[in-house]
N, C-alpha and C positions, 0 to 999 in steps of 0.2 A: 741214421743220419737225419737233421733236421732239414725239413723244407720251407724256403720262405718266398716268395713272390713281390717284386722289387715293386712297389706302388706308382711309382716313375715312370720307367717301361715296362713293366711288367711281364720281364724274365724271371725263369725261373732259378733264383739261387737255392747249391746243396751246401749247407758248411757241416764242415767235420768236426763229431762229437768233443773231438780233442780241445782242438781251437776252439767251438764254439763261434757264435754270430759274430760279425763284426757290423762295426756302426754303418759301413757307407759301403751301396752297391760295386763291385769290381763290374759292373759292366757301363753305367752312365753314373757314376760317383755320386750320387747324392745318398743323405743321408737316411737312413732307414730307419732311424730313434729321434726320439724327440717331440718339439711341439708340428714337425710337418708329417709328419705317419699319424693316419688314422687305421685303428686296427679295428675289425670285424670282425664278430667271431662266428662263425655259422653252426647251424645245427639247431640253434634255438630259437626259431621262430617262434612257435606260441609266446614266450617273453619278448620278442620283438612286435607281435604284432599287438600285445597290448598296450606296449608302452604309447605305440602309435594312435589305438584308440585313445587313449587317457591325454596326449598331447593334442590331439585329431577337436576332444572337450574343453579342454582347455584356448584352444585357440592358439594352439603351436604346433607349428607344420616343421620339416624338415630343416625351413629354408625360417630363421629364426626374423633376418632381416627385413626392415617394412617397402618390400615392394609397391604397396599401391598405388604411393606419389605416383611413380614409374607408371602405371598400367592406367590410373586416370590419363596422365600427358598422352600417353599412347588413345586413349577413347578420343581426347578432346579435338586432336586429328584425325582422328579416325570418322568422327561428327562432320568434322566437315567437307569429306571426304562423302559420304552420305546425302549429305546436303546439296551434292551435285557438284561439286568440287573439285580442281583437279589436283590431287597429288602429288601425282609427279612431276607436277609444273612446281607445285611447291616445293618440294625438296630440291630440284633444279636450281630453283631461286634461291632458296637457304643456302646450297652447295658454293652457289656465285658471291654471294656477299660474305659467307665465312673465308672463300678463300682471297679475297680480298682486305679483312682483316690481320692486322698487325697482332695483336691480342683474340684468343680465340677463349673463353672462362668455358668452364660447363657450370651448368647449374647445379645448386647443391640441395635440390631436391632431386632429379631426374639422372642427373648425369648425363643431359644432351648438351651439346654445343649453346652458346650464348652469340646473339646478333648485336654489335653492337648499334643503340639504337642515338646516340645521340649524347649533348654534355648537360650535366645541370651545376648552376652554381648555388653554394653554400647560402641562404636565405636570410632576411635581417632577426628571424625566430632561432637563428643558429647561435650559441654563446659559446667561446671555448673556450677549454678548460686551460690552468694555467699551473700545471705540475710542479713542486716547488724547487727541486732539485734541476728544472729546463729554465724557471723564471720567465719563461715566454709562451705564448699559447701554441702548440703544438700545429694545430692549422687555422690559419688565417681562417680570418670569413671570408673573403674572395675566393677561396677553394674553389675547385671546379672537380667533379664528379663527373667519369663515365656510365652511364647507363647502359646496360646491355637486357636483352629480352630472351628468355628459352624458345626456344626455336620449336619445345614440343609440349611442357606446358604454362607457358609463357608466364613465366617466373617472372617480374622484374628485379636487376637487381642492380649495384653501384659500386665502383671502384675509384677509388683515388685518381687522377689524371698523373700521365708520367712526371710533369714537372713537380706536384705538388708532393708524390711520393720523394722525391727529391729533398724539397724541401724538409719534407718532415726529415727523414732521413738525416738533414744537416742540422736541424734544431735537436734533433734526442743526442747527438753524436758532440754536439761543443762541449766545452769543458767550461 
């Protein structure tokens, strides 16, 4: 009889030779094929750990995705923090004003929450575009943009204001 171990929870299923495996655990029903099983095969280390060396030279870790944004934001508080700083007064204060927030973005570098810090409006260097199938320009130049600021490594970044999402909204949508 074959032995499998459910990746999930990690019981242990026996299925019988007859049957044979089936796709999804009888204990927390998920699926045990596919693209969410990663299979490991053990025993061969030596080819495991070189590949690791060879990735290790290359400048590929386990973890393929680019952290560092992440781990600067994390320093740059960290600095001031160092600095003599209080921290926990800071995050206190972040905590106060995001939950005060209607809109809460995370940043799309860090993936920490975003402060809204204020509105800007569209500038007379702004010209817009005039799509030929809308015949109309998509946003005004009186636009008004929210600004919001990463709370960790203080991204600035800008969002539509609700009305003007709107508006756009009713400009792509006429016939």
């Amino acid at each position: 009889m074959e032995t499998t171990i459910c990746p999930w929870c990690q019981t242990e299923i026996v299925w019988d030779e007859e049957l044979g495996p089936e796709e999804e655990c009888p204990y927390c029903h998920n699926e045990l094929k596919g693209y969410r099983t990663l299979n490991v095969s053990l025993g061969e280390e030596d080819e495991l750990e070189d590949e690791d060396e060879s990735e290790a030279e290359e400048g590929l870790g386990f973890w393929e995705e680019d952290d560092e944004g992440h781990l600067n934001a994390i320093r740059r508080v960290e600095a001031f923090a160092s600095d003599g700083g209080d921290l926990l007064a800071y995050e206190s204060g972040v905590e106060k004003i995001l939950d005060g927030q209607e809109e809460v973005p995370e940043c799309p570098h860090c993936r920490e929450y975003m402060m809204f810090a204020g509105t800007q409006t569209l500038g007379a260097d702004y010209s817009p575009a005039v799509p030929e199938s809308v015949k109309e320009p998509l946003l005004k130049p009186a636009a008004k943009l929210n600004v919001y600021v990463c709370t960790a490594c203080f991204h600035v970044g800008s969002f539509l204001s609700e009305d003007d999402r709107n508006a756009l909204i009713r400009t792509v949508s006429e016939d």
